[in-house]
ROMIDREN-638749 format. One line per 2 residues: number of its first residue (from 1); their letters; for each residue x, y, z of N, C-alpha, C. Coordinates in Angstrom, 3 decimals. Example, Ala and Ser with C-alpha at 12.3 -4.5 7.8 and 13.67 -1.06 7.14 Angstrom:
// ROMIDREN-638749
1	as	13.190:-5.690:7.800:12.300:-4.500:7.800:13.200:-3.300:7.800  12.850:-2.250:7.080:13.670:-1.060:7.140:12.900:0.030:7.870;
END
This chain:
// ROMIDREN-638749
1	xx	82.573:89.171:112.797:82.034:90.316:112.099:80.700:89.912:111.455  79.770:91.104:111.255:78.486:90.708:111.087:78.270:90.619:108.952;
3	xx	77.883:88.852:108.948:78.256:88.701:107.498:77.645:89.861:107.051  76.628:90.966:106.772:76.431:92.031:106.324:77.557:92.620:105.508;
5	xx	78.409:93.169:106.809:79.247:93.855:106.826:80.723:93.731:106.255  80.636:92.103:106.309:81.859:91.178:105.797:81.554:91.194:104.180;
7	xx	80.463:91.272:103.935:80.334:91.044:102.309:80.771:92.473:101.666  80.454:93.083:101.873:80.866:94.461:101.355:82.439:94.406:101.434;
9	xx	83.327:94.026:102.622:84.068:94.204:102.632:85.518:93.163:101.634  84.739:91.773:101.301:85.124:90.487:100.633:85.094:91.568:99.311;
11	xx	84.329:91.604:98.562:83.810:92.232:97.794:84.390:93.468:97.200  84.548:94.229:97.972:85.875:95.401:97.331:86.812:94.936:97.653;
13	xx	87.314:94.037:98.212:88.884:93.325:98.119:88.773:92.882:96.997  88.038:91.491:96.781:88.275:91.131:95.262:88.109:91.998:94.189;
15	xx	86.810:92.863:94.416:87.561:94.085:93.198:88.465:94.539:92.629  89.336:95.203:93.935:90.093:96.391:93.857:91.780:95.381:93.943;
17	xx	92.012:94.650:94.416:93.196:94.151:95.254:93.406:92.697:95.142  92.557:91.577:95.370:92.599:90.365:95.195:92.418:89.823:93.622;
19	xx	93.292:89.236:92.724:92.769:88.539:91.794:92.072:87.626:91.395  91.554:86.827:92.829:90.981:85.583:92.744:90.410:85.306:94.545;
21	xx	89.330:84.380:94.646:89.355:84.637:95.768:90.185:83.646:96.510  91.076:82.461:96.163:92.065:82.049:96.404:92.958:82.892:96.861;
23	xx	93.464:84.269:95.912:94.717:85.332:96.601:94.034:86.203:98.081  92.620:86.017:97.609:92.007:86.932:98.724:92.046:86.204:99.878;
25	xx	92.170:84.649:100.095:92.021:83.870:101.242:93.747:83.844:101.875  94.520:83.584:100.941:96.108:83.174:100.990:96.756:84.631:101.617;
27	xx	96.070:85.922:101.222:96.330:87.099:101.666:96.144:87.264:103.016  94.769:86.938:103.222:94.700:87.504:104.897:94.413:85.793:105.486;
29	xx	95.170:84.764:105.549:94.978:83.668:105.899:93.551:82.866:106.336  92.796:83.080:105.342:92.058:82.523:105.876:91.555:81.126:104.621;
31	xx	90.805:80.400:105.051:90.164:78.822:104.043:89.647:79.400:103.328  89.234:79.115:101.813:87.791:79.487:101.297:86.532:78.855:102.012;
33	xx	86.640:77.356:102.546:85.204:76.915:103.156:85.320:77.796:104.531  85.713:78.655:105.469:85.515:79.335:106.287:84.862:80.600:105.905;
35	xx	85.249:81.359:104.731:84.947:82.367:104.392:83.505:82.460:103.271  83.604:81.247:102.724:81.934:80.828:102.084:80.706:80.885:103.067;
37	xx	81.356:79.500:104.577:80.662:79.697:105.097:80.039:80.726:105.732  81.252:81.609:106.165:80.864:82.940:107.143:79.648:83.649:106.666;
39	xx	80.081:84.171:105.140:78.994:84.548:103.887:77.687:84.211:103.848  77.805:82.208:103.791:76.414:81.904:103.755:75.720:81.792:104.793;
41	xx	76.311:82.432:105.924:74.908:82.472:106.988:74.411:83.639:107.135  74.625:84.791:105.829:74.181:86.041:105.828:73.318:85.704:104.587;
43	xx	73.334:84.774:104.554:72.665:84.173:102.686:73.522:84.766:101.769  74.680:85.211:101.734:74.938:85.284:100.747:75.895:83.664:100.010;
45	xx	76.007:83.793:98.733:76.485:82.885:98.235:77.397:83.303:96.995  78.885:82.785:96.891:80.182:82.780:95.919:79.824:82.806:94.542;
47	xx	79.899:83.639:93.833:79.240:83.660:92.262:80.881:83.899:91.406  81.280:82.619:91.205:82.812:83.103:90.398:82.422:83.389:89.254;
49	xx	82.048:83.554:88.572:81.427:84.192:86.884:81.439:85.674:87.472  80.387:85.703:88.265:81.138:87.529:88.925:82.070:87.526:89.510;
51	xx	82.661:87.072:90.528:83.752:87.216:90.937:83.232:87.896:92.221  82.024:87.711:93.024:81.461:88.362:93.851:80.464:87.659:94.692;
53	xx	80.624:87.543:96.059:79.558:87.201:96.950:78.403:87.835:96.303  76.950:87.254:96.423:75.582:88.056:96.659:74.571:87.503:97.186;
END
Protein backbone atom coordinates (compact mmCIF):
# COMPACT_ATOMS: atom_id res chain seq x y z
CA UNK A 1 0.00 0.00 0.00
CA UNK A 2 1.10 3.40 -0.99
CA UNK A 3 2.81 4.92 2.43
CA UNK A 4 0.51 8.05 1.60
CA UNK A 5 -2.30 6.21 2.04
CA UNK A 6 -1.05 3.92 4.90
CA UNK A 7 -0.47 6.98 7.10
CA UNK A 8 -3.84 8.21 7.20
CA UNK A 9 -4.89 4.97 7.76
CA UNK A 10 -2.09 4.06 10.96
CA UNK A 11 -3.26 7.22 12.20
CA UNK A 12 -7.03 6.92 12.70
CA UNK A 13 -6.39 3.51 14.08
CA UNK A 14 -4.30 4.85 16.77
CA UNK A 15 -6.78 7.50 17.31
CA UNK A 16 -9.90 5.95 17.35
CA UNK A 17 -9.12 2.07 18.32
CA UNK A 18 -5.45 1.33 19.13
CA UNK A 19 -4.05 2.49 22.54
CA UNK A 20 -0.57 2.37 21.71
CA UNK A 21 1.14 1.63 18.67
CA UNK A 22 2.36 -1.64 20.17
CA UNK A 23 -1.72 -2.71 20.39
CA UNK A 24 -1.90 -1.30 16.87
CA UNK A 25 1.00 -3.70 15.63
CA UNK A 26 -0.12 -6.92 18.02
CA UNK A 27 -3.72 -6.19 16.48
CA UNK A 28 -3.22 -6.60 12.89
CA UNK A 29 0.18 -8.62 13.26
CA UNK A 30 2.45 -6.75 12.18
CA UNK A 31 6.50 -5.49 13.81
CA UNK A 32 6.76 -1.93 14.75
CA UNK A 33 10.28 -1.82 12.67
CA UNK A 34 8.13 -3.01 9.55
CA UNK A 35 5.53 -0.53 10.01
CA UNK A 36 8.07 2.55 10.89
CA UNK A 37 9.80 1.48 8.09
CA UNK A 38 6.89 1.25 5.59
CA UNK A 39 6.06 5.01 6.94
CA UNK A 40 9.53 6.20 6.53
CA UNK A 41 9.84 5.74 2.96
CA UNK A 42 6.85 8.10 2.58
CA UNK A 43 9.02 10.40 4.97
CA UNK A 44 6.94 10.10 7.37
CA UNK A 45 8.32 9.53 10.87
CA UNK A 46 6.72 7.95 14.62
CA UNK A 47 6.12 10.99 16.95
CA UNK A 48 5.01 9.12 20.38
CA UNK A 49 4.42 12.48 22.32
CA UNK A 50 1.64 12.66 19.56
CA UNK A 51 0.92 9.44 19.25
CA UNK A 52 1.02 9.94 15.40
CA UNK A 53 3.04 9.30 12.23
CA UNK A 54 3.94 12.78 10.31
Amino acid sequence: MDPHLLVGLVNTELRNHASSLQDLCRTHDLTESELIGRLAQGGYEWRPEQKQFR
